[in-house]
C-alpha positions as CSV (number, residue, x, y, z in Angstrom):
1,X,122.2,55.5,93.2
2,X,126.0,55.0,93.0
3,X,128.5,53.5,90.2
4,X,129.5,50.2,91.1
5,X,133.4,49.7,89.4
6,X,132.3,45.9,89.1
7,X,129.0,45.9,88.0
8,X,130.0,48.8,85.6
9,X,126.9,51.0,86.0
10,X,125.3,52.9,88.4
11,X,122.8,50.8,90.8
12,X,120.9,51.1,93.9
13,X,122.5,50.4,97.3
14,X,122.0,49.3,100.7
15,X,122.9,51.3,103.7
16,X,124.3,49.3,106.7
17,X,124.0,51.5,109.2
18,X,125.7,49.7,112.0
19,X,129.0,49.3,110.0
20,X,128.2,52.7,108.4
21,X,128.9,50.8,104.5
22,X,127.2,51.2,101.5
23,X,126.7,48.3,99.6
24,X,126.2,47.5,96.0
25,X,122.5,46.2,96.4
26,X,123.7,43.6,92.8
27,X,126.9,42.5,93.6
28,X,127.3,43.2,97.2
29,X,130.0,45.4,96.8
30,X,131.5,47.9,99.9
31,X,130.8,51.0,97.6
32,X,131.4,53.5,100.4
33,X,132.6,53.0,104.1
34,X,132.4,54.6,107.2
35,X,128.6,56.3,105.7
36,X,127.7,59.5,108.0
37,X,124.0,59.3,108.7
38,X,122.3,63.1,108.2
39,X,118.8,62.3,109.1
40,X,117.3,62.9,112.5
41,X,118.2,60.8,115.8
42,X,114.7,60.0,116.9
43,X,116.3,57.9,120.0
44,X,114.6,58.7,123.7
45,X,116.8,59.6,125.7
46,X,114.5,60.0,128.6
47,X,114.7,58.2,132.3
48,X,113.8,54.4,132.4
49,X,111.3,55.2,134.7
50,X,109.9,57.9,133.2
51,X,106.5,57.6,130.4
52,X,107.5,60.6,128.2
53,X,108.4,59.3,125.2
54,X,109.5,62.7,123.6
55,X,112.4,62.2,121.5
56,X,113.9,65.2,121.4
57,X,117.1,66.0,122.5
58,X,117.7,69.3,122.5
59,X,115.4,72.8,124.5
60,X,114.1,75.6,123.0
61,X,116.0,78.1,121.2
62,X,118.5,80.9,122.5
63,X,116.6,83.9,123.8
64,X,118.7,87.3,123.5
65,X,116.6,88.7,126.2
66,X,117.7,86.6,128.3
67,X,120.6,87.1,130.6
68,X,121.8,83.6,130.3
69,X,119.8,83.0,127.0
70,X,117.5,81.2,128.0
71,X,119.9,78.4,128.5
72,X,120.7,76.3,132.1
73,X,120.9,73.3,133.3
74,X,120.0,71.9,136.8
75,X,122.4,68.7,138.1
76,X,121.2,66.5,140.0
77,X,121.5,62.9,140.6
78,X,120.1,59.7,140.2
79,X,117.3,59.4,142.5
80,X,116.4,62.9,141.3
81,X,117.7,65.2,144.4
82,X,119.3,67.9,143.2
83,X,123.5,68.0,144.5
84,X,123.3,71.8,145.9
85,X,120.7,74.5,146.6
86,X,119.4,75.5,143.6
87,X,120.2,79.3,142.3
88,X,117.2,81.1,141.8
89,X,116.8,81.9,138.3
90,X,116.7,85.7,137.5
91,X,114.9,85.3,134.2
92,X,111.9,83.0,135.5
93,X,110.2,85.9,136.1
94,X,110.9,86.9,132.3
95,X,110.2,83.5,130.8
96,X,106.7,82.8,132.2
97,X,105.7,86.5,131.2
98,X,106.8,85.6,127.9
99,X,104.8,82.7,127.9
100,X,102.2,84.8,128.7
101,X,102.5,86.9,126.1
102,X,102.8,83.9,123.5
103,X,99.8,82.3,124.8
104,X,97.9,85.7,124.0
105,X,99.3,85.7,120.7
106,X,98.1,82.3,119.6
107,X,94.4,83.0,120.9
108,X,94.8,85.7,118.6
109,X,96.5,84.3,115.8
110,X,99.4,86.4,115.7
111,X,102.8,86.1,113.8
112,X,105.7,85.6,116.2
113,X,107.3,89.1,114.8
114,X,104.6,90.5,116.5
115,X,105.2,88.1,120.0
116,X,108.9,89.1,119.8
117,X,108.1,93.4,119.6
118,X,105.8,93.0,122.3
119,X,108.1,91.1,124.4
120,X,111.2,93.8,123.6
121,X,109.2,95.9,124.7
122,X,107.9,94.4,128.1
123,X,111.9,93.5,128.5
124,X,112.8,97.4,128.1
125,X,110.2,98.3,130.8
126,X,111.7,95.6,132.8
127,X,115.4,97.3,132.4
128,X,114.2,100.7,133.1
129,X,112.6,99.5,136.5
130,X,109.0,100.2,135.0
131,X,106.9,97.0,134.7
132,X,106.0,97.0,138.4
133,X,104.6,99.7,140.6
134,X,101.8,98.3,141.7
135,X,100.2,98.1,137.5
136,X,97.9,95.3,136.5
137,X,100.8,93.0,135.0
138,X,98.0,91.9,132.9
139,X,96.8,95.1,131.5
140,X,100.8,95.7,130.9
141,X,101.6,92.5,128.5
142,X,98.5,93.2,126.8
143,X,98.7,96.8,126.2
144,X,102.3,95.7,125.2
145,X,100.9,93.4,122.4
146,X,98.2,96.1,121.2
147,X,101.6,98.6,120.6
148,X,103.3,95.7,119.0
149,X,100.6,95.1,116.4
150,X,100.0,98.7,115.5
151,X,104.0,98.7,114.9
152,X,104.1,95.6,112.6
153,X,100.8,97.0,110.7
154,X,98.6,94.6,111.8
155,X,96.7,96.6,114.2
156,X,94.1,94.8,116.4
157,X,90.8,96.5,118.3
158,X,90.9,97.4,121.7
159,X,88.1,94.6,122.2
160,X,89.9,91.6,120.4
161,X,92.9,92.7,122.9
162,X,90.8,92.8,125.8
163,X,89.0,89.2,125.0
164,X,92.4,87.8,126.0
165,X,93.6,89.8,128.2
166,X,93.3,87.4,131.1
167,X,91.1,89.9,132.8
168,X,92.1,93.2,132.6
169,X,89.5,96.1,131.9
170,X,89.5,98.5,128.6
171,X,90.3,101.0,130.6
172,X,93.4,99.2,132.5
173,X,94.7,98.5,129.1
174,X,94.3,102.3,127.6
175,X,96.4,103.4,131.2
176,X,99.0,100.9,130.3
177,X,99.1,101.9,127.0
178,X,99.8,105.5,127.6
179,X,102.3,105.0,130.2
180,X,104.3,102.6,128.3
181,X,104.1,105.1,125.1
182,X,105.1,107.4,127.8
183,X,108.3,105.7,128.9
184,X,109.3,104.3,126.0
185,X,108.9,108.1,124.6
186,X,106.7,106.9,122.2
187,X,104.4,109.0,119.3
188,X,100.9,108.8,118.6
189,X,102.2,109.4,115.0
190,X,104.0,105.8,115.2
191,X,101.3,104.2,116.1
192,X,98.7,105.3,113.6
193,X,96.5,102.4,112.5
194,X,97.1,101.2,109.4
195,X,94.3,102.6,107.1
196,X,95.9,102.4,103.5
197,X,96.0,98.6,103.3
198,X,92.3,98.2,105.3
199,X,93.8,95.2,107.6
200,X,91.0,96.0,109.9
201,X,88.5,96.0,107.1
202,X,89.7,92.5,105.3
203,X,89.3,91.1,108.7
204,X,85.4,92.4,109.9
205,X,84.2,91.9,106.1
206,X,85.7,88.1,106.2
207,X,83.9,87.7,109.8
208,X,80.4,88.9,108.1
209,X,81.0,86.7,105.5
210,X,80.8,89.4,102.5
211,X,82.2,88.3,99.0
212,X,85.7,89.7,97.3
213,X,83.3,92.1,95.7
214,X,81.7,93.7,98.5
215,X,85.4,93.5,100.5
216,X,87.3,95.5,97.5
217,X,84.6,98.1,97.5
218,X,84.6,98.4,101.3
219,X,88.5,98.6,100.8
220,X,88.6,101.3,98.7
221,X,85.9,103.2,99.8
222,X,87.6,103.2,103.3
223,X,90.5,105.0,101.4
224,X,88.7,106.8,99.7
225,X,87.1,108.7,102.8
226,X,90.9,109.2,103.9
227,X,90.3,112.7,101.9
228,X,87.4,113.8,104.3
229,X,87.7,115.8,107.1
230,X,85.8,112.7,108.9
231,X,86.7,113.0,112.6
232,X,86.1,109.6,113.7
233,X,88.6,106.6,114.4
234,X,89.3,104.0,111.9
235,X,87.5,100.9,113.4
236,X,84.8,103.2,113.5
237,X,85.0,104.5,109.6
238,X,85.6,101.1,108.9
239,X,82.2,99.5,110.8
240,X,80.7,102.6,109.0
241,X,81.5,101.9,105.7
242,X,81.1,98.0,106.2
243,X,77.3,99.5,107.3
244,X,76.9,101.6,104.1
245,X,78.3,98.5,101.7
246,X,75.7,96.0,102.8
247,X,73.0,98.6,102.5
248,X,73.5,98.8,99.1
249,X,73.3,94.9,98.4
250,X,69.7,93.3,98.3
251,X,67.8,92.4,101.7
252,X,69.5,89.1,101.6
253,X,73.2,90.3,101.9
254,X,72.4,92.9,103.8
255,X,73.6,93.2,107.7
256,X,72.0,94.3,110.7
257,X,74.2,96.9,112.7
258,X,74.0,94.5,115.9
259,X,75.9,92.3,113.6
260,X,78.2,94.7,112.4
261,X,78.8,95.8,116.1
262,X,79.7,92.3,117.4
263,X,82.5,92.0,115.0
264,X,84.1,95.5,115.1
265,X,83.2,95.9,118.9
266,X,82.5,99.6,117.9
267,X,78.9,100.8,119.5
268,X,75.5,100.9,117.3
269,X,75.3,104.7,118.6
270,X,78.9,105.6,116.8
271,X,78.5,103.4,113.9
272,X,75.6,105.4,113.2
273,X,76.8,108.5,113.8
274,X,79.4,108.0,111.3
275,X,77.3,106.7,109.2
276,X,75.7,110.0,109.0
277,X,78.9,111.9,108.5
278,X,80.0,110.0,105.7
279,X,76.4,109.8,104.1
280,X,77.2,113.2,102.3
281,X,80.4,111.9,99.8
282,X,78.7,108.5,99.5
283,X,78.7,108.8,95.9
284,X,82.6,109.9,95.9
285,X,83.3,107.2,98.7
286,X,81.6,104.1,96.9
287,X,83.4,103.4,93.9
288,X,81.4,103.8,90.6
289,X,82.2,99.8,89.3
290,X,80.5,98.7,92.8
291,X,77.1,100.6,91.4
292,X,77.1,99.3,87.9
293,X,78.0,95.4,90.0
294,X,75.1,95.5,91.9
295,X,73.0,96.8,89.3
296,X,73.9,93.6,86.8
C-alpha cells in the first residue's frame, strides 16, 4: 500500500508493468513511475525450434576448481554449426568426474560439504599428476568420498561406499584409500571415525527400526565402552552393542544378528565375537535407567 496525496490515505495500487507506473487503484492516480520489477524473469529464451521450455537464463554456478570456473561459452550460428574448431575443454575431464562424485553423493544422501571435500581432494591428486596410473578411477572417487566423510564427521561403512561405487571391489577401494592418505600425507589419526556422537549408531538403530529409548542407550553404551581396552573397529562395537541392546528387550523387539549384519555390513562371525568381548562390562556399558526402562 502507498499514500495517495489525493485520496489523502494510504490505498492499494495497481502495477502497470509495461509503462513501469503505479497507480492509485481509487482514484487512478500515477503514484510512482518508471516502477523497477524485482521478481524473477520467467521468459524462455530458448530456440523457436526447440521443445525445452526451461526458463532459466543463466548456468550453474562458478566452480574455483576450475581453471576457467566452470564458465564458457560455445558460438555458433543459426543453423547450429559452430564458426571455428572447437577448443577442447581442459576441465571436461574434471566436470564429469565431479558429476560423478555428486551422483554418488545423492544415492547416499550426502550434504554437498561433503561432495565439495571429496572433489578438493580428487582435484589435488589431479594437480600432483596422481589420479591416473593405471587406478580404478572408480575405486579413486569413491575412496575419495569415504575420506571426505570421515573428515566432515559423518563417516560412512566401507559397504554403504561400495554399494555405489559404480563397481569397484572393497578391496580396490581400501588400495585407493591408502594411497591417496599416502599422497596427500594424510594420518590415520585424522581420520578416526567419529565415535563420541554415535553417527554410525543413530543411523543402523533408525534402519532396525528401534525406538529413541533403545537408540539413547545404544548411544551411550557405545561411549561408554570407549573406556575398554576393546580392540575391535567401531562399526563393529557398534553392530555389537546394537546386538546386546535388543537382547535385553522382549522376544518381540528383539533382532536377529542376520538382521543386524545386513544393515552394519559387519560379519555374523565378528559381531559375535565382540559380542563376547564386551559381554564382561555389560553391566558398566548398559546404562542403569535402560534396566529399570525395560523392567516398567
Amino acid at each position: 500500500m502507498l499514500y495517495c496525496f489525493e485520496c489523502r490515505f494510504k490505498t492499494d495500487v495497481v502495477f502497470d508493468h509495461s509503462t513501469g507506473d503505479a497507480v492509485c487503484n481509487n482514484c487512478g492516480l500515477v503514484l510512482e513511475s518508471n516502477y523497477i520489477e524485482e521478481t524473477n524473469e520467467w521468459r524462455t529464451f530458448a530456440d523457436a525450434d526447440d521443445n525445452s521450455h526451461d526458463p532459466i537464463r543463466v548456468g550453474a554456478a562458478t566452480n574455483p576448481l576450475l581453471s576457467c570456473g566452470g564458465l564458457s561459452t560455445v558460438m555458433a550460428k543459426p543453423n547450429g554449426k559452430v564458426l571455428h574448431a572447437p577448443i577442447r575443454d581442459p576441465d571436461q575431464g574434471l566436470m564429469m568426474t565431479f558429476k560423478t562424485i555428486e551422483t554418488m553423493c545423492d544415492r547416499l544422501g550426502l550434504v554437498s560439504t561433503i561432495k565439495n571435500r571429496a572433489n578438493e581432494m580428487y582435484k589435488t591428486l589431479e594437480d600432483q599428476k596422481c589420479s591416473k596410473g593405471g587406478r580404478n578411477q572408480d575405486a579413486l572417487l569413491a575412496a575419495c568420498l569415504y575420506i571426505a566423510c570421515k573428515q566432515e564427521d559423518k563417516p560412512r561403512t566401507l559397504k554403504e561406499i561400495f554399494s555405489i561405487a559404480n563397481g569397484a571391489s572393497k578391496k580396490e577401494i581400501g588400495r585407493a584409500k591408502e594411497y591417496i592418505m599416502k599422497q596427500l600425507k594424510l594420518s590415520e589419526k585424522t581420520l578416526q571415525e567419529a565415535q563420541s556422537n554415535g553417527d554410525y549408531m543413530r543411523r543402523f538403530c533408525s534402519a532396525l527400526g528401534l525406538n529413541n529409548q533403545a537408540i539413547k542407550a545404544a548411544q551411550e553404551a557405545l561411549l561408554k565402552s570407549q573406556e575398554f581396552d576393546i580392540r575391535r573397529s567401531p562399526v563393529s562395537i557398534a553392530a555389537a552393542v546394537i546386538y546386546m541392546i535388543t537382547q535385553l528387550s522382549d522376544d518381540s523387539k528383539k533382532k536377529p544378528l542376520k538382521d543386524i549384519t545386513d544393515v552394519t555390513g559387519v560379519a555374523l562371525a565378528t559381531i559375535k565375537n565382540s559380542y563376547k568381548d564386551l559381554s564382561p562390562h555389560v553391566s558398566k556399558i548398559i546404562p542403569n535407567w535402560y534396566f529399570l526402562y525395560l523392567s516398567s
